[in-house]
C-alpha positions as CSV (number, residue, x, y, z in Angstrom):
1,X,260.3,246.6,36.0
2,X,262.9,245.6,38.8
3,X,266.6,245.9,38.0
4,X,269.2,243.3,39.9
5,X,271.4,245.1,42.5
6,X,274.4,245.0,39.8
7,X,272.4,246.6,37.0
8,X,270.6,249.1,39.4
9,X,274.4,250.1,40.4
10,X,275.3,250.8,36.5
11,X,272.2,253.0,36.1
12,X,272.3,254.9,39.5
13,X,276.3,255.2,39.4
14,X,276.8,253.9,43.1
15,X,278.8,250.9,44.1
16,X,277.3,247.8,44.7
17,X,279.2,247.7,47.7
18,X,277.2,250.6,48.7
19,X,274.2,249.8,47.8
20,X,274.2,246.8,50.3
21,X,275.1,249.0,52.9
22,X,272.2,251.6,52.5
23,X,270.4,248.1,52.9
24,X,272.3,247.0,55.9
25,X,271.5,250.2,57.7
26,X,267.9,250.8,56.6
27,X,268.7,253.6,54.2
28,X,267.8,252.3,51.2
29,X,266.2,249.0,51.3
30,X,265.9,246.8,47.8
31,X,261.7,246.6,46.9
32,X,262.3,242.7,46.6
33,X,265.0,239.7,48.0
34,X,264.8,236.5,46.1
35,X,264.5,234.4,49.7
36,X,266.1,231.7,47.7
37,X,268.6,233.3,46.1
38,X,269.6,236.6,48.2
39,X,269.3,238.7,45.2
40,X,268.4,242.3,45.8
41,X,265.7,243.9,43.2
42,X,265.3,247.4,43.1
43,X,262.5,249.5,41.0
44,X,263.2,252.8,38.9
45,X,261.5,254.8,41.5
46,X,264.0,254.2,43.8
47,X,266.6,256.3,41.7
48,X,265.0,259.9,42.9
49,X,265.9,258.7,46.4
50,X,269.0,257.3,45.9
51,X,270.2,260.6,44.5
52,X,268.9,262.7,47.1
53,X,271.0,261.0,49.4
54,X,274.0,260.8,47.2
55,X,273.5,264.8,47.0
56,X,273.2,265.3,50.6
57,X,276.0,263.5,51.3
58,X,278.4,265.1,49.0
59,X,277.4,268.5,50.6
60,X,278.4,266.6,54.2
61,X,276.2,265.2,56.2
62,X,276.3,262.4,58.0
63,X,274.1,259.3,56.9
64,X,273.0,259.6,59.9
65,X,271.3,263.1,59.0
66,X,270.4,262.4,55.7
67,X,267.9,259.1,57.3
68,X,266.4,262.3,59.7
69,X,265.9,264.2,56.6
70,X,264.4,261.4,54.2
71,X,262.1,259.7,57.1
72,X,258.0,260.5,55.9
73,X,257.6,261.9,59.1
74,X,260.4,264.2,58.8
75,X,258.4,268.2,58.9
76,X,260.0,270.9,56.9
77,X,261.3,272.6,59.7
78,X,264.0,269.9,60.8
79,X,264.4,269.6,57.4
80,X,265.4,273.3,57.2
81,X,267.4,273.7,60.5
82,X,269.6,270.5,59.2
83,X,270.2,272.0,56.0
84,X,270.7,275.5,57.9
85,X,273.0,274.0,59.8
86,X,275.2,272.7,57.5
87,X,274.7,275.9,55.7
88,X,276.6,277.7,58.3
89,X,279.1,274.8,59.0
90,X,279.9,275.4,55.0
91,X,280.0,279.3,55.6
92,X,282.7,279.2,58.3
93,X,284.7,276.4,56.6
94,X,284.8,278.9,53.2
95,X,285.9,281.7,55.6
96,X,288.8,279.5,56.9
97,X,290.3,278.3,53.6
98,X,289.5,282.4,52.0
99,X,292.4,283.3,55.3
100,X,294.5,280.3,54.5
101,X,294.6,280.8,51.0
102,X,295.7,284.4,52.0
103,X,298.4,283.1,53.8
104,X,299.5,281.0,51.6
105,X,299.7,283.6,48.6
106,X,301.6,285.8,51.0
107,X,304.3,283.0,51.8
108,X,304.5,282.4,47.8
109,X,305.0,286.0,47.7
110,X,307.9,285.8,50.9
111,X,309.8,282.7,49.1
112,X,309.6,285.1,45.5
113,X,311.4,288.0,47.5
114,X,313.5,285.5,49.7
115,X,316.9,287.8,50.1
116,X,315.4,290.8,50.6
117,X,316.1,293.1,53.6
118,X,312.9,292.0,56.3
119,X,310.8,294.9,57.8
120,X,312.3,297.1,60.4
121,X,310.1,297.6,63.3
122,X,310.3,300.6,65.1
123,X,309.9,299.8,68.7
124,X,309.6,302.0,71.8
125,X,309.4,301.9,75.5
126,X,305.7,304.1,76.6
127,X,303.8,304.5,79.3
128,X,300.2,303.9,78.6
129,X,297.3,305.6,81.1
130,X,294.2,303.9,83.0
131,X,291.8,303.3,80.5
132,X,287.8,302.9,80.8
133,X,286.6,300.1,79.0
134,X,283.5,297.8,78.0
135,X,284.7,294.2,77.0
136,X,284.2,290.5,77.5
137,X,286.7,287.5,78.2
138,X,286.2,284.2,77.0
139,X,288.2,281.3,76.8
140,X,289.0,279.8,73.0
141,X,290.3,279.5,69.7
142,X,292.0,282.8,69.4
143,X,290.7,283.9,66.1
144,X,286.9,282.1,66.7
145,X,286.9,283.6,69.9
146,X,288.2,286.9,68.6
147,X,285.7,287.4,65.5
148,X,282.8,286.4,68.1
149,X,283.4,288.7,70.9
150,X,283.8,291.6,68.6
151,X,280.7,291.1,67.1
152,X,278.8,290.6,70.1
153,X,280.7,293.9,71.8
154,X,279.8,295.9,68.7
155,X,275.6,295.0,68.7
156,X,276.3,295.8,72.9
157,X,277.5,299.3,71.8
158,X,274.8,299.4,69.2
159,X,272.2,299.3,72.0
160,X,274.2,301.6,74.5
161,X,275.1,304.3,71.7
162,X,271.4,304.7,70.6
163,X,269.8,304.9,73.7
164,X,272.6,305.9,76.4
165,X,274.7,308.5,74.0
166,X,277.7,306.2,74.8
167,X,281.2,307.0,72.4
168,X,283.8,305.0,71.6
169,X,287.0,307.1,72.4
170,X,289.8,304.5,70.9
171,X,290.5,301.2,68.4
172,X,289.2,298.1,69.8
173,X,291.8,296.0,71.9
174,X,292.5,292.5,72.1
175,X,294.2,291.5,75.7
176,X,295.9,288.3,75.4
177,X,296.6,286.5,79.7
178,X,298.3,283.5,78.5
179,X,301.8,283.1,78.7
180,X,302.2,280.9,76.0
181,X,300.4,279.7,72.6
182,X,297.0,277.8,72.9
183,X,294.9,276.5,70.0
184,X,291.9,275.7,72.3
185,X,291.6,277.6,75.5
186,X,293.1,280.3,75.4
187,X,291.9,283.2,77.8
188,X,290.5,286.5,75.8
189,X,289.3,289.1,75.8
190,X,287.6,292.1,74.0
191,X,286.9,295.5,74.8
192,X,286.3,298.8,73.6
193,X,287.3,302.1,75.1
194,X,284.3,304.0,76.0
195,X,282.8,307.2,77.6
196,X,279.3,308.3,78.5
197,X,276.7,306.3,81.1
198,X,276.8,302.8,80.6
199,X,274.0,300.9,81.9
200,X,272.0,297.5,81.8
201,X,274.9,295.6,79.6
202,X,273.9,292.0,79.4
203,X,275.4,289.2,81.1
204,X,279.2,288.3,80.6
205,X,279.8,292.1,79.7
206,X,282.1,294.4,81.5
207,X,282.8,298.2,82.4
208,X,286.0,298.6,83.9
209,X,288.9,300.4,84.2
210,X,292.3,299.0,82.4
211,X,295.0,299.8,84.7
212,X,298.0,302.3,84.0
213,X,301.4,299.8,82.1
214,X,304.5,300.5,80.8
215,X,305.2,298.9,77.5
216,X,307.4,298.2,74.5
217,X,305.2,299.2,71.5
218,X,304.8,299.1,67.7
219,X,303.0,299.8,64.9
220,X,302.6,296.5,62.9
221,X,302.0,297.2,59.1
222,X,301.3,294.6,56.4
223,X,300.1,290.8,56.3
224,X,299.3,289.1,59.3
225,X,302.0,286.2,58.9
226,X,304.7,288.2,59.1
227,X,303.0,289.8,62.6
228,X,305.3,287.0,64.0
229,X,308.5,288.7,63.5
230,X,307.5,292.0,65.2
231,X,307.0,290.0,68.7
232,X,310.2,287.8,68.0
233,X,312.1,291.7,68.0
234,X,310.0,293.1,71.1
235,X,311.2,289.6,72.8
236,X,314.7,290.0,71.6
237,X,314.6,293.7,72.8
238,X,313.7,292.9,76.2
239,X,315.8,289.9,77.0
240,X,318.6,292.4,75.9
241,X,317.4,295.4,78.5
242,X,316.6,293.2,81.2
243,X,312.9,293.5,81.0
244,X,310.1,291.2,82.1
245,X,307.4,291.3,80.0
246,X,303.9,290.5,81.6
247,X,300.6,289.9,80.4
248,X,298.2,290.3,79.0
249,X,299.4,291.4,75.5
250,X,297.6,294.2,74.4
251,X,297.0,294.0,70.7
252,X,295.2,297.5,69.5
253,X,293.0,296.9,65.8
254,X,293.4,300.5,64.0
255,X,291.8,298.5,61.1
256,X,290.1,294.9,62.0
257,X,291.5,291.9,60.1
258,X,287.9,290.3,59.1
259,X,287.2,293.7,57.5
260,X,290.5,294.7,55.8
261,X,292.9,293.2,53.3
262,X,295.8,291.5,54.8
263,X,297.9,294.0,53.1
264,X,296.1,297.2,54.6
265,X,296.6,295.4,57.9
266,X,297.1,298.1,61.1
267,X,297.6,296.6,64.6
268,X,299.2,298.4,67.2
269,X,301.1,295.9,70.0
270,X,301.5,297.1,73.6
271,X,303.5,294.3,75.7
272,X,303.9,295.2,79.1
273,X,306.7,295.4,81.0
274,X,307.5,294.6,84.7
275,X,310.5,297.0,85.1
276,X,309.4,300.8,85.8
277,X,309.9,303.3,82.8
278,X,313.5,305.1,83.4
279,X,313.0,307.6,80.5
280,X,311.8,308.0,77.5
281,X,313.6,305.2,74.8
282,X,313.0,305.3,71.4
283,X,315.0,302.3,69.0
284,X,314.8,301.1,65.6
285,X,315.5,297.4,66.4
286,X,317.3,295.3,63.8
């Protein structure tokens, strides 16, 4: 039996607006056009893939994908590595809404308390020693690029630690060289401070030695939205004692934020300075 394009839209639930679409663009073509009367016929078979592509585009791809997936040719691997893809694509989309979500709870929380006393940060002027490091720099989105490098420094130390004896002898460091905010491009890097023989790292990784900085530090406690505040102080602090502060911004994870609870958050800031250290200056800022 063949079912008009109007009564083929009531049982399959799509538009008939759509339908002739799918059949502009060779999708889903009707199994009969009346040549004198334009009509479009479709069969009852046609409903299994009608809702295949109806379900793989609700989970996002492109009609473009779904035809790659559908064709009779199509293998099961490509078939796989588009659905894997997506997979992934999904993954990472989840991961960015489970941090926004976070944020926003916290700012709920912020406008809740709104007239409370804000976080002191105890800030202090240090001087900071060479330092020997592995890391990689990158240019990117800073917390992409972050998440990525630390990953693929950690399986690098893997590999070093099991067969060299290497040891990590600090927190792993973020160093920050622009001097502004980028949301694309912005020059990174990772490292890890290390000791032992380091050998045969792959490409794009580094030994090296950090040089020796003076720098206003803090211990930054709490959520990462409020982290904000704490540079707006160290900023404050320096244009009030004359000091220059350089990069890169040295941002030291005592815990890492993918792995912790914005709440249990532990970062330690060192922002270098271009004026020599006088003496020793400890300050609560407020």
């Amino acid at each position: 039996m063949l079912y008009k394009i109007g009564d083929f839209s009531r049982i399959s639930r799509v538009t008939v607006r759509t339908l002739r679409y799918y059949d502009e663009i060779d999708l889903l073509k009707p199994v009969q056009v009346d040549q004198a009367t334009g009509y479009r016929y479709y069969s009852i078979e046609q409903l299994t893939r009608l809702n295949r592509i109806v379900m793989l585009k609700d989970i996002g791809l492109s009609l473009d994908d779904v035809r790659e997936l559908l064709r009779d040719d199509s293998s099961v691997d490509h078939i796989r590595q588009l659905l894997q893809v997506k997979k992934t694509e999904i993954q990472e989309r989840l991961t960015l809404d489970t941090r926004r979500l976070r944020q926003v709870e916290g700012w709920l929380d912020q406008v809740d308390r709104e007239g409370t006393v804000p976080p002191v940060s105890y800030l202090q002027r240090i001087s900071v020693p060479e330092l020997r490091v592995i890391s990689k720099r990158e240019f990117g989105t800073y917390q992409e690029t972050t998440d990525k490098l630390y990953y693929e420094l950690t399986q690098q130390l893997d590999h070093q630690s099991n067969e060299k004896g290497v040891r990590v002898t600090g927190p792993l460091m973020g160093l920050f060289y622009d001097d502004e905010y980028k949301e694309k491009d912005a020059d990174i890097e990772i490292a890890f401070p290390v000791s032992g023989e380091v050998s045969e790292i792959e490409a794009g990784f580094e030994i090296k030695t950090l040089p020796p900085i003076e720098a206003v530090s803090t211990i930054f406690k709490g959520p990462s939205y409020n982290i904000h505040r704490v540079y707006a102080q160290i900023m404050e602090y320096a244009e009030e004692h004359k000091l220059e502060l350089i990069t890169p911004l040295r941002e030291l994870y005592h815990t890492y934020p993918e792995e912790t609870q914005e709440e249990g958050l532990l970062i330690e800031i060192q922002f270098p300075f271009s004026e020599p250290l006088l003496e020793s200056e400890h300050v609560i800022f407020r």
